[in-house]
Kinemage of the C-alpha trace (Angstrom):
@kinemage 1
@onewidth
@group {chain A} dominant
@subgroup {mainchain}
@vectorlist {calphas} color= white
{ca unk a 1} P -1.210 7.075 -11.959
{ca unk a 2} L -3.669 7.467 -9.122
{ca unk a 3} L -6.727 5.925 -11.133
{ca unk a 4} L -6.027 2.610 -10.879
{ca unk a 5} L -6.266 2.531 -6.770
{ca unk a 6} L -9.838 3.807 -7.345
{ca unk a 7} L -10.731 3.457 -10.568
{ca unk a 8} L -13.073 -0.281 -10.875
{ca unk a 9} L -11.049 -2.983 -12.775
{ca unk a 10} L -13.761 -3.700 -15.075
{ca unk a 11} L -16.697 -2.722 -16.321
{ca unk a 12} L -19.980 -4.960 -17.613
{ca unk a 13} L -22.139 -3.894 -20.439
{ca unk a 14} L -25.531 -5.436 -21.501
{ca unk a 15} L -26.525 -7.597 -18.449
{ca unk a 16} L -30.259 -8.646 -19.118
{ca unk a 17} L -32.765 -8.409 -16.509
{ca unk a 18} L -33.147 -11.781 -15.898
{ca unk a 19} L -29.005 -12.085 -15.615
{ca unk a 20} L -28.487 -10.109 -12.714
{ca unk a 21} L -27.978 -12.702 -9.963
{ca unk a 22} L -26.327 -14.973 -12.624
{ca unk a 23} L -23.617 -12.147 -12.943
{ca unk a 24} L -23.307 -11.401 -9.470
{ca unk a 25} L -22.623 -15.080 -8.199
{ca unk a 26} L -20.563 -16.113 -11.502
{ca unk a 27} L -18.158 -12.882 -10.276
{ca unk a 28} L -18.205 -13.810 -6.223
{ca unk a 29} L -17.755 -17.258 -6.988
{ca unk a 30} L -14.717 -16.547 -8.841
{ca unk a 31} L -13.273 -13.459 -6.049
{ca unk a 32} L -15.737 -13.904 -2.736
{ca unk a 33} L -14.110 -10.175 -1.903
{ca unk a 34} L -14.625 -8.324 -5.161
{ca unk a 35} L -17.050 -5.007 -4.675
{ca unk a 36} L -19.838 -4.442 -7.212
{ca unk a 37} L -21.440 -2.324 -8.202
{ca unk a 38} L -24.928 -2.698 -10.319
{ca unk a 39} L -27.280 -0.004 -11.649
{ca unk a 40} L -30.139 -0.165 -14.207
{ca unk a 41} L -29.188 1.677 -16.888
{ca unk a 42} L -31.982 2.721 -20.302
{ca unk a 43} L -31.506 4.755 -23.492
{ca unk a 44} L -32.914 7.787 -23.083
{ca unk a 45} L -31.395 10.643 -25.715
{ca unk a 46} L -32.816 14.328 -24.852
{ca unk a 47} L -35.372 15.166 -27.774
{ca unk a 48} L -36.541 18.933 -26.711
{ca unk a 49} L -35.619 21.170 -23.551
{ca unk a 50} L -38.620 23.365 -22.454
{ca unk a 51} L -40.062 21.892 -25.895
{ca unk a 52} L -37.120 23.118 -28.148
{ca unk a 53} L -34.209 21.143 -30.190
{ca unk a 54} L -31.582 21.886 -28.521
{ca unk a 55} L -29.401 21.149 -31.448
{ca unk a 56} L -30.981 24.438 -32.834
{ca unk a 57} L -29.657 27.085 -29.866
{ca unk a 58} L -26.771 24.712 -28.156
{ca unk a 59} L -23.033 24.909 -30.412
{ca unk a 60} L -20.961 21.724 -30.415
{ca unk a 61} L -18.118 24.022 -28.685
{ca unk a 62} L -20.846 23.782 -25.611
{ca unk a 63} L -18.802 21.995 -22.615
{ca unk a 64} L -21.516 20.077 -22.447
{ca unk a 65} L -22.719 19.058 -25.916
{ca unk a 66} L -22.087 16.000 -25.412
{ca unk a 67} L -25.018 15.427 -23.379
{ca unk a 68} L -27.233 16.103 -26.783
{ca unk a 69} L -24.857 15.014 -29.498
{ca unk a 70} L -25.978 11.292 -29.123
{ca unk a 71} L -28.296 9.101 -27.725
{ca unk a 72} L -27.862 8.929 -23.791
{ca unk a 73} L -27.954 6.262 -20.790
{ca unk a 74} L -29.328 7.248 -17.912
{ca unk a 75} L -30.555 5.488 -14.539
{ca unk a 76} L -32.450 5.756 -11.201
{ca unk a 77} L -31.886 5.013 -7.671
{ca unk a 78} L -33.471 5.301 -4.577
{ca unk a 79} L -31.293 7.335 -2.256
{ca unk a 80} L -29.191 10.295 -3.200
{ca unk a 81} L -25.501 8.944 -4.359
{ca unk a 82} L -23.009 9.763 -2.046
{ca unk a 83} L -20.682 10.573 -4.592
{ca unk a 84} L -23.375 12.941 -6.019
{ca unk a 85} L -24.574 15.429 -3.611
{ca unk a 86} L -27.540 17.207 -4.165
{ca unk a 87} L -26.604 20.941 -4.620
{ca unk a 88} L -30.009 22.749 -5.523
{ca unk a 89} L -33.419 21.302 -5.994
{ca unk a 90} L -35.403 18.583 -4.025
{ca unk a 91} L -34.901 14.693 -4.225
{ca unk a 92} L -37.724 12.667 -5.823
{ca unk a 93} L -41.287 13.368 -4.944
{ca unk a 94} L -42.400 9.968 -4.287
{ca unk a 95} L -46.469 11.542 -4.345
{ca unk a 96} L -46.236 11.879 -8.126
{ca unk a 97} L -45.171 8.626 -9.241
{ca unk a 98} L -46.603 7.930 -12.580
{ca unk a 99} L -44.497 11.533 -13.778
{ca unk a 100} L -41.223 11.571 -14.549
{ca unk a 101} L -38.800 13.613 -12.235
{ca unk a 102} L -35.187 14.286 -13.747
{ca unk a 103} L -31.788 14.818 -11.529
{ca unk a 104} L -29.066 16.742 -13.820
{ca unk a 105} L -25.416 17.155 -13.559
{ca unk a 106} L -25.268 20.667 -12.236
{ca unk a 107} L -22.150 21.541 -14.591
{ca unk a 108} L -24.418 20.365 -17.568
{ca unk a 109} L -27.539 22.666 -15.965
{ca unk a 110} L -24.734 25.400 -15.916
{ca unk a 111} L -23.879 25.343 -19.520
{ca unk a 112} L -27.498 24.515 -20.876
{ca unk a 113} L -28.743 27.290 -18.408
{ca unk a 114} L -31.147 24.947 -17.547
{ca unk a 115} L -32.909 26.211 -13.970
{ca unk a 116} L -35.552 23.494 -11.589
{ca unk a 117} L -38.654 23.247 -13.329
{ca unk a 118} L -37.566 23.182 -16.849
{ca unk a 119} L -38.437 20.467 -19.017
{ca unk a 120} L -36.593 17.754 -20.945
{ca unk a 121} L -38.160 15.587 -23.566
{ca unk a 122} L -36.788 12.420 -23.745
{ca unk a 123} L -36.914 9.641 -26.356
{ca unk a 124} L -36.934 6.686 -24.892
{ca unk a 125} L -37.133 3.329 -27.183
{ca unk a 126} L -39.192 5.985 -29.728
{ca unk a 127} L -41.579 7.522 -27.551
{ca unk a 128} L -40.937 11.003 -26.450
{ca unk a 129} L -41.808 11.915 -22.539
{ca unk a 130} L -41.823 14.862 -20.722
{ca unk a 131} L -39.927 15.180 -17.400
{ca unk a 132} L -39.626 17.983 -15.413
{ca unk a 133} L -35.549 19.152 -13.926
{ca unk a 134} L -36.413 18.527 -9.997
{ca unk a 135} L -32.315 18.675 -8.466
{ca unk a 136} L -28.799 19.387 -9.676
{ca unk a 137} L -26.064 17.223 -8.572
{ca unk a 138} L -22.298 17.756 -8.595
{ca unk a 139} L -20.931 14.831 -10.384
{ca unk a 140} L -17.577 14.015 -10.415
{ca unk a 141} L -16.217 11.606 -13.399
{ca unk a 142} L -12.476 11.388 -12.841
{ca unk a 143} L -12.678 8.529 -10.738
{ca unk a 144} L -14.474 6.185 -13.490
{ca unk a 145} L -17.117 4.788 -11.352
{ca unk a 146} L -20.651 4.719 -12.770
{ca unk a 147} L -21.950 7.894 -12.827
{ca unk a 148} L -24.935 9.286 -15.108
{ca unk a 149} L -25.648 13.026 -16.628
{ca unk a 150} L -29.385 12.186 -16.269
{ca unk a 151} L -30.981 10.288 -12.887
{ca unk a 152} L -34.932 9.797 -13.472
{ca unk a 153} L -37.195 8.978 -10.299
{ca unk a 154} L -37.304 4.994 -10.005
{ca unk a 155} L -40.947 5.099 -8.946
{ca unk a 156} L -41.799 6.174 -12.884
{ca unk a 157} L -38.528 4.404 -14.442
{ca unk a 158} L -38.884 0.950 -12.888
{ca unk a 159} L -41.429 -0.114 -15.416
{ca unk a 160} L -38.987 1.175 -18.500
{ca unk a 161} L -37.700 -1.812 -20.322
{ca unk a 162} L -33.977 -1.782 -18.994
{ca unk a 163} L -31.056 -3.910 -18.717
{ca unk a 164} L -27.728 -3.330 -16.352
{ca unk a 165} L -24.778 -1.785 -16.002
{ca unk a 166} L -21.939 -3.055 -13.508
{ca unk a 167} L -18.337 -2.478 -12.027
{ca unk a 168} L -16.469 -4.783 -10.516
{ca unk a 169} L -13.216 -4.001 -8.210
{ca unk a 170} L -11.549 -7.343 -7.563
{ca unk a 171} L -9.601 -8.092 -4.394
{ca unk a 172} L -7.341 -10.377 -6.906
{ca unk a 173} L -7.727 -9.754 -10.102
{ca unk a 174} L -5.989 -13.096 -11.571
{ca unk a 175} L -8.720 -14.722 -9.859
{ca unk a 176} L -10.958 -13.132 -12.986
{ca unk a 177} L -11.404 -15.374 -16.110
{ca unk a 178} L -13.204 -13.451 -18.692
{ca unk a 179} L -13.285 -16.742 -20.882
{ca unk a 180} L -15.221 -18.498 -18.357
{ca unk a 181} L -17.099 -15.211 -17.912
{ca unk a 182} L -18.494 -15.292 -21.417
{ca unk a 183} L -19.258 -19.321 -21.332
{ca unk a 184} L -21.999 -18.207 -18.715
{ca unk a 185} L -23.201 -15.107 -19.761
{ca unk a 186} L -22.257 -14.936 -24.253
{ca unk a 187} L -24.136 -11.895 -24.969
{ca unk a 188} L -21.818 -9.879 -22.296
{ca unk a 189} L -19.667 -7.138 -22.804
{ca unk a 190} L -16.752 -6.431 -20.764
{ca unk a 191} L -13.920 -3.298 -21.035
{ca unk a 192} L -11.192 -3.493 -18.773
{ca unk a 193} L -9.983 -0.276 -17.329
{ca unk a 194} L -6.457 -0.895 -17.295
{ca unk a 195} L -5.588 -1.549 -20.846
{ca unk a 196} L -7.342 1.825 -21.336
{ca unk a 197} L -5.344 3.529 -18.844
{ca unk a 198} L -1.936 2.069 -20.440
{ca unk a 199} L -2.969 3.543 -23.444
{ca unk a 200} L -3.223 6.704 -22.304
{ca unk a 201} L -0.622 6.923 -20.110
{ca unk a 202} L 1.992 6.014 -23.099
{ca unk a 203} L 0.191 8.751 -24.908
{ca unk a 204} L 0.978 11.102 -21.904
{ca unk a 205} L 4.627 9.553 -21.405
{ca unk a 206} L 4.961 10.570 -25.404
{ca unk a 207} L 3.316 13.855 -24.677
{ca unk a 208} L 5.410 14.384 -21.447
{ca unk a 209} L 9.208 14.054 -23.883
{ca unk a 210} L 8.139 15.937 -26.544
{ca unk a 211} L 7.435 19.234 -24.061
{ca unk a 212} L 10.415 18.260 -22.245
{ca unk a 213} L 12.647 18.260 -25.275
{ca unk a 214} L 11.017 21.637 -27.198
């Protein structure tokens, strides 16, 4: 019940590079007050771990396996998230940009036992590259804003073919038209959070009886 006051009311999937400011002014012109948020976002599924499969040593009952069971999106940003505090490790070293520095979910580093220094292989669009685990961060997912497992350095990952990932949190959300949305931008995809949540909270509400009743 407590999502919704800080959970973004949509999300925005597959926002070309050339689209961004097209986005961003077709949502402000329709709510002048809505906050967005916009990150680059690129495939990038890990391929080895200190060069081994890690689908050869990590089980699927792994807390983390998801991380490895498909192909992943990750991102880059300037500035440490303050939703994602650094908790061991160093931010980017901005004297080795043509290498590719990785920033990990801590939990996932926990469960991979994956220590600074270690090296991921990642495939990204078919080639594999080698990165090297600089920081752990403590992310937090329960409040369904955009976070990533993987953050690489953007001085190496701004020249990665990428498109965009967005949230918007309207100030009214009637003011939204998802029609008129998708006459501007056709190739957009758009999830809104709350028919999610309704599912799951009738699922809950079901769940909720049945223990009551047994």
């Amino acid at each position: 019940k407590s999502i919704p006051d800080i959970a973004p009311d949509y999300f925005f999937v597959g926002i070309q590079k050339g689209e961004r400011e097209i986005f961003e002014q077709s949502i402000l012109k329709m709510d002048p007050k809505t906050k967005i948020e916009i990150v680059p976002m690129v495939s990038s599924g890990i391929a080895k771990i200190n060069g081994i499969n890690p689908n050869t040593y990590i089980n699927p009952d792994n807390d983390s396996y998801w991380v490895i069971a498909s192909e992943r999106r990750s991102s880059w940003v300037e500035e440490i998230p303050e939703d994602n505090p650094i908790i061991k490790g160093k931010w980017w070293d901005t004297s080795k940009p043509n290498q590719l520095q990785i920033s990990l979910d801590a939990k996932v580093a926990k469960d991979f036992n994956i220590n600074i220094g270690d090296i991921f292989t990642l495939n990204i669009y078919g080639r594999e590259i080698e990165g090297e685990i600089v920081n752990f961060r403590e992310v937090d997912y329960r409040d369904l804003s955009i976070n990533f497992a993987m953050l690489l350095n953007p001085q190496f990952a701004i020249n990665i073919p990428h498109e965009y990932l967005a949230t918007a949190k309207f100030d009214n959300l009637d003011k939204f038209d998802e029609t008129e949305m998708l006459k501007t931008l056709p190739s957009l995809s758009m999830i809104k959070i709350a028919d999610y949540l309704s599912k799951v909270t009738a699922v809950l509400n079901k769940v909720f009886i049945a223990v009551t009743l047994i």
